[in-house]
N, C-alpha and C positions, 0 to 999 in steps of 0.2 A: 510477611509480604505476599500478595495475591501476585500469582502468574501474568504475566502481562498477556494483552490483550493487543493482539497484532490485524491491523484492519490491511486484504489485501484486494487488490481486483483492478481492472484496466484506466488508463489514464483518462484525467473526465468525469471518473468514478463518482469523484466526492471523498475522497479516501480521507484526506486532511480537514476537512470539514468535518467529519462524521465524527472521529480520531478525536479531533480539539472540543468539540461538545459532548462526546463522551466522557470523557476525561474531567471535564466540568463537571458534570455528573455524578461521578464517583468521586469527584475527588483527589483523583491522582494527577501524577504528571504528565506527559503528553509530548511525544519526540517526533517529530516527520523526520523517517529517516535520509527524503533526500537534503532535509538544510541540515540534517547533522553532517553529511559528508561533504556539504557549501564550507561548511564552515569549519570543519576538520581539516580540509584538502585546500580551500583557498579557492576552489572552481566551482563551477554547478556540473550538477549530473549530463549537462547536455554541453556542454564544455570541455567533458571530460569522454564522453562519448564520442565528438565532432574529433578532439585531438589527437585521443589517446587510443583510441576506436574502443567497439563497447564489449568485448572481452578483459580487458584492463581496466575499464570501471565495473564491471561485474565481481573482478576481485578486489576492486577498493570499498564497496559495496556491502560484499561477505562481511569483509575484515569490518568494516563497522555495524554490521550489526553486532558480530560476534561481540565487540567491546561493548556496546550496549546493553545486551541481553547479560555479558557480565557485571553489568554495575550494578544491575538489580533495580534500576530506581524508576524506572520508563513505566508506569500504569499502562498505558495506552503508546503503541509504536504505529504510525502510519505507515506502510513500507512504499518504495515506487512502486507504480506498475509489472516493471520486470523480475523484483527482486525476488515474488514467490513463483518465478519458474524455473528459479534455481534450487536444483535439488540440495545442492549443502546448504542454502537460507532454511529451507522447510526442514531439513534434520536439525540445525541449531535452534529454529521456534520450538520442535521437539522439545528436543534436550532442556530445554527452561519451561518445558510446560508450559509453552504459549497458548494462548487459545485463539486460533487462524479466525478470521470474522471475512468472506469473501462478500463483497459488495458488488451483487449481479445488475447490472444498467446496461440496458436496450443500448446498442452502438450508437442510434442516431443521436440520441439522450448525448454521450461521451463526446462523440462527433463533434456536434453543437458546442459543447463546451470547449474542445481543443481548438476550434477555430475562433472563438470567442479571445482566449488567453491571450496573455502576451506574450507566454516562453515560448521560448524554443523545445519541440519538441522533435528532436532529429530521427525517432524511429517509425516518427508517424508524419510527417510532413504532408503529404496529401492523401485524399480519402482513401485510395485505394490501400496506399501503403498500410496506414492503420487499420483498415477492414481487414485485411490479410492478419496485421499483427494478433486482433479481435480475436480472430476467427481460431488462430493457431496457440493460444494463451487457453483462451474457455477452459476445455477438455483439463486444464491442470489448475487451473482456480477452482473447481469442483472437487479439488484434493484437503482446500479448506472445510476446518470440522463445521463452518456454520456457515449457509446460506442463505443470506438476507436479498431475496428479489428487491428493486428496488425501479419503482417509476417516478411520478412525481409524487410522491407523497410527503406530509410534512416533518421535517427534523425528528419532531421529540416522537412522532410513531416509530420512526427509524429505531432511532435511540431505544425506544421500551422494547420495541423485537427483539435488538438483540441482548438487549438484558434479561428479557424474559427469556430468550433459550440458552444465556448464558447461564443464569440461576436452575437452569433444567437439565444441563447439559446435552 
């Protein structure tokens, strides 16, 4: 079994997009980890933030990764937004030999797209809020081993980057 391959970077990103056509790709299976804690826990991640506040999804969080990254079977894990600025998420991608994949996208690029969605996104709610969260995230997504700039460009260039520095390390 290959290392799984954990795509991380700010909400907006493309994370699940990139994650599920990767995965096609290779071949493997393909987990976004926030429907796996939808559907673990019964809520969504912004559900569970709104109620529970977001230090107690932060540990509902961990704990599913960790069971993921135990099962061995995740090809490809798209993580949230916040989950790689947790320092025990990035020791357990460690620990499994993950390979971090950080998907850098211009804010406005992210922007755009958060006010487009439908979800609820309670940590970003208006622009400012999310600039801020942007802004104080970066500095620790550059902790990931691979950095993929990314503007508009199309999917499968995406896609061949980061396989081509994944086959490179």
């Amino acid at each position: 079994m290959k290392p799984p391959i954990v795509i991380t970077g700010f909400m907006g990103c493309g994370k699940t997009k990139v994650a599920r056509a990767l995965a096609v790709r290779l071949n493997v299976l393909m987990v976004d980890l926030d429907d796996y804690i939808t559907t673990r826990i019964g809520r969504t991640p912004a559900q569970l933030i709104t109620n529970d506040g977001e230090q107690t999804f932060r540990e509902m969080e961990t704990e599913a990764l960790r069971e993921l990254l135990q099962r061995d079977h995740a090809g490809v894990i798209s993580l949230g937004g916040g989950a790689w600025i947790e320092a025990e998420n990035r020791e357990l991608i460690e620990q499994h030999s993950g390979v971090s994949v950080w998907l850098d996208v211009p804010f406005e690029i992210c922007w755009a797209r958060i006010e487009k969605a439908e979800q609820d996104r309670p940590l970003g709610r208006t622009r400012d809020q999310a600039l801020a969260l942007y802004k104080r995230r970066q500095p620790i997504y550059q902790l990931a081993q691979l950095h993929i700039k990314r503007r508009d460009e199309d999917l499968d260039d995406v896609l061949s980057r980061i396989e081509e520095k994944i086959s490179h390390g």
